[in-house]
N, C-alpha and C positions, 0 to 999 in steps of 0.2 A: 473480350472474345471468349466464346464459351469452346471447352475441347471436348470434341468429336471423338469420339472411341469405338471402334468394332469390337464388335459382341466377342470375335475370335482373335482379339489380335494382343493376346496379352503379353506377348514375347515382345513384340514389336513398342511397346508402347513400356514397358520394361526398359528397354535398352537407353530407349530415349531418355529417361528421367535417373537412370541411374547412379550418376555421378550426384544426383543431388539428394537420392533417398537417404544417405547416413546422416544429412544436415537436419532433415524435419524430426520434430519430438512429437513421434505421433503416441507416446502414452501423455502427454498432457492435454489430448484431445479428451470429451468424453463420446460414450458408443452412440449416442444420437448425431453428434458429428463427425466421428469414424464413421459411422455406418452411410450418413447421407454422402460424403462427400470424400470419399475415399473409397471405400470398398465397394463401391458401383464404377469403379473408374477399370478395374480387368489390369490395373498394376501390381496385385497381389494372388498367389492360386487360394482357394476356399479352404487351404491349410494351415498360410501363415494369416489369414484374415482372423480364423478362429485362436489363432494363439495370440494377437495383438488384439483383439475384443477381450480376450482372460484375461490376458497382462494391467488393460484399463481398468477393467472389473476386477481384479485380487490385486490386494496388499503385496503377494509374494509372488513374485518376478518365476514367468515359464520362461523356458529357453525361446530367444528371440531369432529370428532372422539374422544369420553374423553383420547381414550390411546394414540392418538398422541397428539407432540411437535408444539406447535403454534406460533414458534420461528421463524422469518425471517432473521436472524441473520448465520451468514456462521461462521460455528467453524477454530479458526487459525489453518492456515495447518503448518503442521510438514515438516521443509526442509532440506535439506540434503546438508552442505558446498559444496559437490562435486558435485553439480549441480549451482553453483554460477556463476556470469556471470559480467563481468565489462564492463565500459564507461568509456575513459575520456573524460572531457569537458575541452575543449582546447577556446582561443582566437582568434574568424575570425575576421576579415580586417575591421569591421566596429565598429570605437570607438565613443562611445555616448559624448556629450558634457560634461562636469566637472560639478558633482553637489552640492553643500554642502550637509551634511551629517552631524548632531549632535545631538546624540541620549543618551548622557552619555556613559555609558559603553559598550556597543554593537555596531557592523557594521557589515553591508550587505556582505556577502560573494557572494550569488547568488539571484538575484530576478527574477520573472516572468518567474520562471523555470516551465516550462508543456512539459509532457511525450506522447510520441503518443502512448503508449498501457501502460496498468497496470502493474506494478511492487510493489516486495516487499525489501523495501528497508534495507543491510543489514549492511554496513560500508561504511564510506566515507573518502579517504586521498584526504588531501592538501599539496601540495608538496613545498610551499612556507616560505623560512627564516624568516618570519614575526611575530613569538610570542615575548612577550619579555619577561625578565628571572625572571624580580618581576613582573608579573603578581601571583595574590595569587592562580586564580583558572579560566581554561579556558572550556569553554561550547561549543557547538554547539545546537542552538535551530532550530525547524522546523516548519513552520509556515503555514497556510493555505491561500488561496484566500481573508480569510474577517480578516487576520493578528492573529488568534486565534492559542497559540500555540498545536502544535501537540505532541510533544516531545523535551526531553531538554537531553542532555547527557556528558558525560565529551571528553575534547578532548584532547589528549594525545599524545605528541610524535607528529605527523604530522597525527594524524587519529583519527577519531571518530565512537563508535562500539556501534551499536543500539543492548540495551537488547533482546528486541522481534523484528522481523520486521517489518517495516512501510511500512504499504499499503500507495501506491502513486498512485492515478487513471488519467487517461489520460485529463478528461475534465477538470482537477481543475490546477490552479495555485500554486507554493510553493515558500519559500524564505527559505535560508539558511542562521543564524546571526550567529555570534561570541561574546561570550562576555567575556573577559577577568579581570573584575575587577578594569579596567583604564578609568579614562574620554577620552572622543576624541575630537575633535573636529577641523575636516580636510576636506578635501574636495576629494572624491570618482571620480574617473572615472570606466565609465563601458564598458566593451566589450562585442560585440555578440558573444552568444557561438556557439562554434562548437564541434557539438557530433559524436564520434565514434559511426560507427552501426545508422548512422541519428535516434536514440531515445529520443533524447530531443531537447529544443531548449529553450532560456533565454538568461538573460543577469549575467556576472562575473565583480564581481567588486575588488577593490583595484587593486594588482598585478598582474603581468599577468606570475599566477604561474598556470601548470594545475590542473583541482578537477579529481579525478577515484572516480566512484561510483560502489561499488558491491550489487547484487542485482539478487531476481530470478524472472521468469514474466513467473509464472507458478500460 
């Protein structure tokens, strides 16, 4: 149902939405969607429009309306399994030189993995015979561009299932480790990957088992 709004009835149409205006984070709109779908609706006067269009547009926060939220922060969205989408990343034709690799208990399963559009990332299986049976306890960690972990989770079975979804943005870098509880100290070769749905691109290391990523980029 689409709402109807008088040209003059901005008190009225104020009153009504009130109690819910401190909930919306209208600075993590941008002004093409501020502007289409808010600021033609006569909820705001043409003075705190222009200071919530600033606020979007500058880095540095004007004095806001007391009843709105000053939040630039996008609240986590609520997904739906039945809207899930997979990748696997498979091994193309070009194998990198052998590198040594001794990290203690951890090894690179994926490096210099980057996404061409944002995703939320939701389980990852590894379909490779590679754990071994006294390992005490096996992890998948996620790591960023400047090696800071992201999340750490258990890996189970041949798959690893993120609590909440991991936002994974297109301009940044990630690494996928493993750590099992075992010293290593081997030497890694790595393959270019190759992605179903050309969505990502990096490099796979150890075996050349494939990874499936599930994931929504909504």
């Amino acid at each position: 149902m689409e709402l109807k709004i008088e040209e003059n009835d901005h008190m009225g149409v104020r009153e009504e939405l009130e109690e819910f205006l401190p909930l919306v984070r209208f600075l993590t709109m941008d002004l093409e969607e501020f502007t289409k779908h808010v600021a033609s609706t006569n909820v705001f006067t043409p003075e705190e429009i222009q200071v919530i269009q600033t606020n979007i547009s500058k880095s540095n926060n004007h004095q806001m309306p007391p009843i709105l939220s000053t939040s630039k922060v996008k609240r986590k969205k609520y997904l739906d399994d039945s809207d899930l989408k997979s990748c696997t990343l498979k091994d193309g034709p070009d194998m990198t030189k052998q590198i040594l690799y001794n990290s203690g208990e951890e090894r690179i399963l994926i490096s210099e993995f980057k996404l061409k559009r944002n995703i939320y990332l939701s389980k990852m299986e590894y379909y490779a015979n590679f754990c071994h049976s006294n390992a005490p306890k096996r992890v998948v960690t996620v790591c960023d561009d400047n090696d800071e972990e992201l999340v750490t989770v258990p890996f189970i079975g041949k798959s690893a299932k993120f609590n909440e979804p991991l936002e994974m943005k297109s301009e940044k870098n990630y690494t996928f480790k493993l750590k099992e509880g075992i010293l290593y100290n081997l030497i890694q070769t790595s393959w270019d990957i190759v992605s179903t749905d050309d969505i990502a691109s990096g490099k796979k290391h150890f075996w050349k088992y494939p990874v499936t990523l599930y994931f929504w980029d909504k």
